[in-house]
N, C-alpha and C positions, 0 to 999 in steps of 0.2 A: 504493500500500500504506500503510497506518495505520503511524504512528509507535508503536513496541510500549512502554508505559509502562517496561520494563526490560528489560536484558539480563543473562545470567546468563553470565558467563564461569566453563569448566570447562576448567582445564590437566590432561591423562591421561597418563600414565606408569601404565601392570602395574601400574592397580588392583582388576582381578577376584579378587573377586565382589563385593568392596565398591560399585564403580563401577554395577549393575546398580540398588540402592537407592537412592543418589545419584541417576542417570536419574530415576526413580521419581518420586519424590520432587519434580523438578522436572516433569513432565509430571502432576502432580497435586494442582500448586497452586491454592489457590483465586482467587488473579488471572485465571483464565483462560488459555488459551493466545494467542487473540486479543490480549491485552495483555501477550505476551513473548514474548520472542527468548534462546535458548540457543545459547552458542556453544564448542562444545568441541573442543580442538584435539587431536591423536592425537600425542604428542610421541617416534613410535618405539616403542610400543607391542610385546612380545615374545610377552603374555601372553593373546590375545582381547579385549582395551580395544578395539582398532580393530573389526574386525566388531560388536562391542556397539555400541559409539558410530554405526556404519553403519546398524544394526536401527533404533535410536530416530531418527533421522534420517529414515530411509522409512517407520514407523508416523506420526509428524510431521512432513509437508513443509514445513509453513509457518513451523513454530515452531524446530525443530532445524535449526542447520547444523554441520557434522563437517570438519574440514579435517585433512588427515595434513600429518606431518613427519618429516625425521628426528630425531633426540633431541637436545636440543641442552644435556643436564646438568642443567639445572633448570626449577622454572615460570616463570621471568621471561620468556624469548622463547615459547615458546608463548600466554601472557596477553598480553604486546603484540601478537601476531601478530589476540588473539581482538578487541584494545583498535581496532585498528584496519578491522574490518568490524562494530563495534559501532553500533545505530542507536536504542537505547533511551534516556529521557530522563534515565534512571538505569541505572547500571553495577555488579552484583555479583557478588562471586567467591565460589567454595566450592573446597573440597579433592572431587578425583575419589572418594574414598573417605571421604566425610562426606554428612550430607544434611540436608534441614530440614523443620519442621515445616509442615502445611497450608496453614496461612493465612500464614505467614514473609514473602512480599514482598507479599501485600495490605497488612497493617499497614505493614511500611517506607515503602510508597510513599505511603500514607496518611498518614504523621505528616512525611515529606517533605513533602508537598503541603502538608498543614495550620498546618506553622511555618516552611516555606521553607526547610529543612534540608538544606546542602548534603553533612551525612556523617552516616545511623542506625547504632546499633549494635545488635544486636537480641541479647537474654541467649542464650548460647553454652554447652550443658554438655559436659561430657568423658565419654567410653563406653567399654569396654573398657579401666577404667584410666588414661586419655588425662588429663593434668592443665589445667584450664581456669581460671584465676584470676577468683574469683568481684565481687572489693568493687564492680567498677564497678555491675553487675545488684541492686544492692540497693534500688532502686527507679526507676521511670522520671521524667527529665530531658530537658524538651522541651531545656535547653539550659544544659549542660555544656561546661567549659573542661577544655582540655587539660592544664594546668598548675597546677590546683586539683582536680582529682579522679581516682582510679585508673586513666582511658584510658593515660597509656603502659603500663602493664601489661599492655593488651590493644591491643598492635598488629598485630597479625595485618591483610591486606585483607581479610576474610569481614565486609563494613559494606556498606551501601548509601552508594553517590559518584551526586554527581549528574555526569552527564558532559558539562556544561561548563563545571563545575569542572575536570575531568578535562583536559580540549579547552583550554580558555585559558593553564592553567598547563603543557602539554605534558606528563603526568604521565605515564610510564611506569616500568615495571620494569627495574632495571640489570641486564643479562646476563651480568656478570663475576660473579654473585654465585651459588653455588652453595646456600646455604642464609641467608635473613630477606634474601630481595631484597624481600618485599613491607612490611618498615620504613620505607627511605624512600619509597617510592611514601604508606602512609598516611599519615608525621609529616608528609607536605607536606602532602598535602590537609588534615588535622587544622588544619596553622599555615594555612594560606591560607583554610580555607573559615567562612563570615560566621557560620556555626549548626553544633553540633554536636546532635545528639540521640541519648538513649539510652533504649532500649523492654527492661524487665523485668517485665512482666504476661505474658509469655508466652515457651513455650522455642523459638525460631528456630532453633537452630543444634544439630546434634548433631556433634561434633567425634570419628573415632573414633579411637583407635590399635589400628591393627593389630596382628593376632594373631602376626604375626613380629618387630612392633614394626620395622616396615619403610620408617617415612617416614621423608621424605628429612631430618627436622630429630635424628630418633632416630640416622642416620647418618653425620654429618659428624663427622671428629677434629679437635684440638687447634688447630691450626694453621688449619685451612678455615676454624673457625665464628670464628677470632680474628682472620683479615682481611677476614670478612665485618664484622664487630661494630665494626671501624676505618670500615671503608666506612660503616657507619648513623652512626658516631656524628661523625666530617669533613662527610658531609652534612647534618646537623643540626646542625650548628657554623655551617654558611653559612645557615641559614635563621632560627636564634635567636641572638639576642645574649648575651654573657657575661650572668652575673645570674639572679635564684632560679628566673625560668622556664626557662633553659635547665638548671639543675640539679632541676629538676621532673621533667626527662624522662629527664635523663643518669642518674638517681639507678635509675632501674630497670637503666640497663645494668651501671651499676658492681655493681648490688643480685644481675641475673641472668648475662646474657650473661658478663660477666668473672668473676664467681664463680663459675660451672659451671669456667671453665678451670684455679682450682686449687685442685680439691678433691682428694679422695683415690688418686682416678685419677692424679694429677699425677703422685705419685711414682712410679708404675711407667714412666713413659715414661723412653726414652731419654733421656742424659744432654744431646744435642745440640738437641732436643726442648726438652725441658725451657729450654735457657738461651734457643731465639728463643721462647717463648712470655713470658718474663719480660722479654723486650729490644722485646716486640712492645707488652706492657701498659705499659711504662715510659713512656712517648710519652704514652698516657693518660692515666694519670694526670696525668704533667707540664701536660697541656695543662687537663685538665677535672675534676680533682679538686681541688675547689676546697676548702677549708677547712671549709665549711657541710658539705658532702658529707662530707670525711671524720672527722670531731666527730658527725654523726647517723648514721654506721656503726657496727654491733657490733664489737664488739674481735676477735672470731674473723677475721672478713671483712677490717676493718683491718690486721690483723698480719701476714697475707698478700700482702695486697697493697704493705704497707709493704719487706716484705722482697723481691717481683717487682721494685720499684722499686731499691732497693739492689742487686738483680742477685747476692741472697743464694740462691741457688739449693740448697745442703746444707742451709741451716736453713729453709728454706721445706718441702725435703722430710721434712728430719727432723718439723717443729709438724706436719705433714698425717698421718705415718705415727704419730709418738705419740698422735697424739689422736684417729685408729681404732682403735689398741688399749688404749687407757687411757684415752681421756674426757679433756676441755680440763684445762690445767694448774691449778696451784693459786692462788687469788690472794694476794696480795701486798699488805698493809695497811700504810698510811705514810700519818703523818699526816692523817688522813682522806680521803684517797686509796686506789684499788685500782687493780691492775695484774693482768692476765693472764700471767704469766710462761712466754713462750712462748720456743723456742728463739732466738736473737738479742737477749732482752731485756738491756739494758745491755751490751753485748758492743762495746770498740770498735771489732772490726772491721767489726763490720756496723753500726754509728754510723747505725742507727734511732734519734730521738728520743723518750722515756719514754713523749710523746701518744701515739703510735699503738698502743702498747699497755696505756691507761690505760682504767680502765672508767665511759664517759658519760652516764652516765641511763638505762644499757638494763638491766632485770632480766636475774637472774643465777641465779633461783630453783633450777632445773633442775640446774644446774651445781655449786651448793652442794649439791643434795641427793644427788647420784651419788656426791660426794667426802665424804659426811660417815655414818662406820660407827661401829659400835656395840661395841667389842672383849667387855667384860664388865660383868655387871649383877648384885649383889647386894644382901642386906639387911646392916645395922648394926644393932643392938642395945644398947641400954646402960639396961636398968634396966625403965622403961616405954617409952621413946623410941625409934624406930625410925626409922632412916634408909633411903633407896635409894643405893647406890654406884650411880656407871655410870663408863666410862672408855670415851672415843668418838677418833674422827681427826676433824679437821676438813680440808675444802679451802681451807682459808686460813694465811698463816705472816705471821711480822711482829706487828702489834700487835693481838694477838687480845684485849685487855682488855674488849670489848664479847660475847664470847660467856659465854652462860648457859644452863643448863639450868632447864626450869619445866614446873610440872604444868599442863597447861591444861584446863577444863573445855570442854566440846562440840567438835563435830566440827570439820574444817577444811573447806574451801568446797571444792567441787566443780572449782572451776576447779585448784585445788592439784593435782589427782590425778595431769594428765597430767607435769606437771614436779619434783613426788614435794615442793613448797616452794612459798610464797609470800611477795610482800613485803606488807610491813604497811603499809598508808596514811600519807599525811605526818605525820611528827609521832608518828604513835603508836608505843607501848612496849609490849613483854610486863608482862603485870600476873601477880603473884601469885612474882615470883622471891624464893625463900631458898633459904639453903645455904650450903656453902663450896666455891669453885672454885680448880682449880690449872689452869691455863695452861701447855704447854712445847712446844717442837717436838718433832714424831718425831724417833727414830733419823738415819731417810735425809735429815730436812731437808727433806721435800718438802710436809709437810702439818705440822698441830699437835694436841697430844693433850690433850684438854679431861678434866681428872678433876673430878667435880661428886657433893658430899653432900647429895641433897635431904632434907630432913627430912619428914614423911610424919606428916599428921593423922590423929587418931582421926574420921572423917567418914563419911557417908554419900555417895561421890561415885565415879566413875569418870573420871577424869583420862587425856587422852593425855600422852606425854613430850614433848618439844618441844625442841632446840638453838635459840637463840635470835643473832645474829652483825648487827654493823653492817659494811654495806659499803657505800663511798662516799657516804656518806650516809643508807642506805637501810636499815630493819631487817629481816630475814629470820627468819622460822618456818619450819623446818625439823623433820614428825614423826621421829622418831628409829624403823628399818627396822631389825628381828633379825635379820633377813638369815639364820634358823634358826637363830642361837645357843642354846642352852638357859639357859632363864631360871630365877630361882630359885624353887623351891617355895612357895605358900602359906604363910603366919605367924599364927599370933595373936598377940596383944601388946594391952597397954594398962592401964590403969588400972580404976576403979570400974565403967566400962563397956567389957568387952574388944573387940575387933575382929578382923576375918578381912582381912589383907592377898595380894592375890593380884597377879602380874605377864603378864600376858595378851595374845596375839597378834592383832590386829582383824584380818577379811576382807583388807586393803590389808596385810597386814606391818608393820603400826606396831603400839610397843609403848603398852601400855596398863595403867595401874594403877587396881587396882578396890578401894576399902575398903568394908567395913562395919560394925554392929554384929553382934554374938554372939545377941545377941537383943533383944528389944526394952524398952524402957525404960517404967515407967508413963504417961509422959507421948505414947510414941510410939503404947502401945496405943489409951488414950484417945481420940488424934487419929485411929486409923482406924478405931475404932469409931462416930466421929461422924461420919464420910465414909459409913460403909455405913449408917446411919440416914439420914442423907439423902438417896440414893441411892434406900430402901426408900421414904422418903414419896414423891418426887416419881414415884416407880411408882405408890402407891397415888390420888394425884391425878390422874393424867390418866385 
């Protein structure tokens, strides 16, 4: 019998009707069946998988083989069960209830062959909702490092191994692991194999999540996925050396894996829960949280995990339930410093260090824009002169000397919209600030109340309002949201050439101030009389 160019391992657990596609899907690739071997193992099956997986087997004798078992918790024993009657030159897995596109392991086997590739990864999308982390598929990489580009993000085994890579380094899947046993099975091959390659000209993989949202990674509590996440991350401590490469890789666990464990969820579990999941993280960090790692962490992330560590358990619950119902705290300005003042900040008993809740070069745009309202907005008047009152809160307390209020001309970039602020490039300042500003804390002390008198030209311009705020070094535009306060009426005012001031709501909820003239001035006629003369000629010439 012909060595089949690839084997396609399928671990099955009560995936119907997903699983019928999947089949599909492989029995209608364009490698051929002559040049593949499916091997799908029936892991206890409740739901029809097994007679399915039976059908496709007797439609394809040569190509299908179907092995039952009882269930044994996960795909890892099943996938070694499939690893070890495996005879193809190359070894791929998919999920029973996912599938691939046409040509999917032509191309793999093909850019194997072509650069001696001992692991492809072929772009992967997400269906039904299913989240599939895009940076690594931003273009194809005959040969890609693990530890200089977004591969730990996608460690998943859904890659093409060649197998014997597989075969030499004895690679199989750990069967204590009830969910991400296929981690280290990939990070070894990844560290071990001579060529990585990555194919994004085309979509391979379609990854679905189920309509009950029923795979086994949507499944797992607290406790399961955090001594699985021990398990990947001790075996990739024996295989990388302390140093940026091993915090290359680690940087996603601390990034995903242990951040999913204490999120918002956290605080509803039980109390006893709760403190082995903080006693579980603490080992981790001690061991792999290295200083590089935790300096290019966000302060949200940070402050978390600083306090899982101190075994702060009440103020970890409390910063998680506050800042679902009220949005991260407020910052904290000293000395050209910012701090996130989350619960345990400066607190000796939780004798957290200031760093872990300092804020390190990571934009804060979002965060400033949620906490920064708008109380009341009037006009001033004194003669000819006419002022804008506003009186705002800011999310920042301490040394707010750097906030200003300023009329800015044209729009704010696109990118602003989703995080409602932007920071301003190195170095640069709000241009066009006058007025006089008063600085004070709120009341409660948790924020600061910015009172600002802009003065307001006799012009022809439509200005948005803009709070303007240094943090950490960094300057923040922030359009100032009515949040539906009623704004003041239209005004005239002015001198020898009067104006019509209006205060106006854009599509986005930012406020917006509109001047003009009353009418137009000889000089204004003039000039558009001589725009539509010239308008008229260049008609009459062509």
């Amino acid at each position: 019998m012909t060595t089949p160019d690839v084997t396609v391992v399928v671990a099955v657990y009560n995936t119907m009707p997903y699983l019928t596609e999947c089949l599909n899907s492989l029995a209608g690739q364009s490698i051929g069946l002559d040049r593949l071997q499916v091997v799908a193992v029936n892991d206890g099956s409740t739901d029809g998988s097994g007679p399915e997986l039976d059908r496709f087997a007797a439609e394809y004798p040569g190509t299908f083989t179907v092995l039952h078992q009882a269930n044994s918790g996960g795909p890892a024993a099943p996938s070694n069960r499939a690893l070890d009657v495996a005879t193809g030159r190359y070894v791929y897995f998919i999920g029973s209830d996912d599938h691939l596109g046409e040509e999917a392991l032509e191309r793999m086997v093909a850019c194997a062959d072509e650069h001696g590739s001992d692991v492809v990864v072929g772009k992967m999308v997400g269906t039904n909702g299913r989240y599939v982390h895009q940076k690594l598929y931003a273009e194809s990489n005959p040969d890609v490092s693990l530890y200089e580009s977004a591969l730990p993000y996608t460690l998943a085994n859904t890659k093409l191994f060649r197998r014997d890579l597989v075969e030499k380094h004895k690679l199989r899947f750990p069967e204590d692991m009830p969910v991400g046993s296929d981690q280290p099975f990939t990070i070894e091959a990844c560290v071990r194999a001579r060529k990585i390659s990555v194919l994004a000209d085309y979509t391979y993989y379609y990854a679905v999540k189920r309509g009950d949202a029923s795979n086994i990674t949507y499944r797992a509590d607290h406790l399961a996925r955090l001594r699985c996440v021990t398990k990947i991350m001790e075996h990739t401590a024996g295989l990388i050396e302390p140093g940026p490469k091993r915090d290359a890789v680690f940087k996603r666990h601390f990034e995903w894996e242990l951040s999913k464990l204490l999120q918002k969820d956290f605080a509803s579990l039980d109390p006893d829960t709760k403190r082995q999941v903080c006693e579980g993280i603490a080992p981790l960090l001690d061991a792999y949280y290295t200083d590089a790692l935790r300096d290019g962490t966000g302060v949200t992330r940070r402050v978390r995990f600083g306090l899982a560590l101190r075994g702060a358990v009440d103020e970890l619950s409390a910063a998680l339930t506050e800042e679902a119902e009220h949005g991260a705290p407020p910052f904290l300005l000293e000395d050209g410093r910012a701090f996130a003042t989350y619960p345990g900040f400066r607190d000796s008993e939780t004798g957290l260090p200031d760093h872990w809740y300092e804020v390190l070069g990571e934009g804060v745009a979002g965060r400033l824009a949620r906490h920064t309202e708008l109380e009341s907005a009037e006009w001033e008047q004194e003669g000819t002169k006419l002022s804008l009152s506003l009186v705002l809160r800011l999310g920042v307390i301490g040394d707010t000397s750097s906030a200003v209020v300023a009329l800015a001309r044209g729009a704010m970039p696109k990118s602003a919209d989703k995080p409602g602020a932007r920071r301003l490039p190195d170095k640069a300042q709000p241009q066009g600030v006058a007025g006089e500003f008063d600085r004070q804390a709120a009341e409660d002390g948790t924020r600061s109340r910015l009172t600002a008198r802009i003065p307001i030209d006799p012009v022809n311009a439509k200005r948005g309002v803009r709070v303007y705020v240094d943090v950490a070094g960094s300057v923040y535009e922030i359009p100032v949201r009515t949040d539906g306060l009623p704004m003041p009426l239209a005004r005239r005012w002015g001198g020898p050439v009067p104006h019509r001031v209006a205060a106006n709501v854009n599509p986005k909820g930012r406020l917006v101030i509109t001047t003009a003239p009353l009418w137009e001035t000889k000089t204004g006629v003039f000039r558009r009389l001589r725009h539509m003369l010239s308008r008229l000629k260049r008609k009459v010439t062509r």
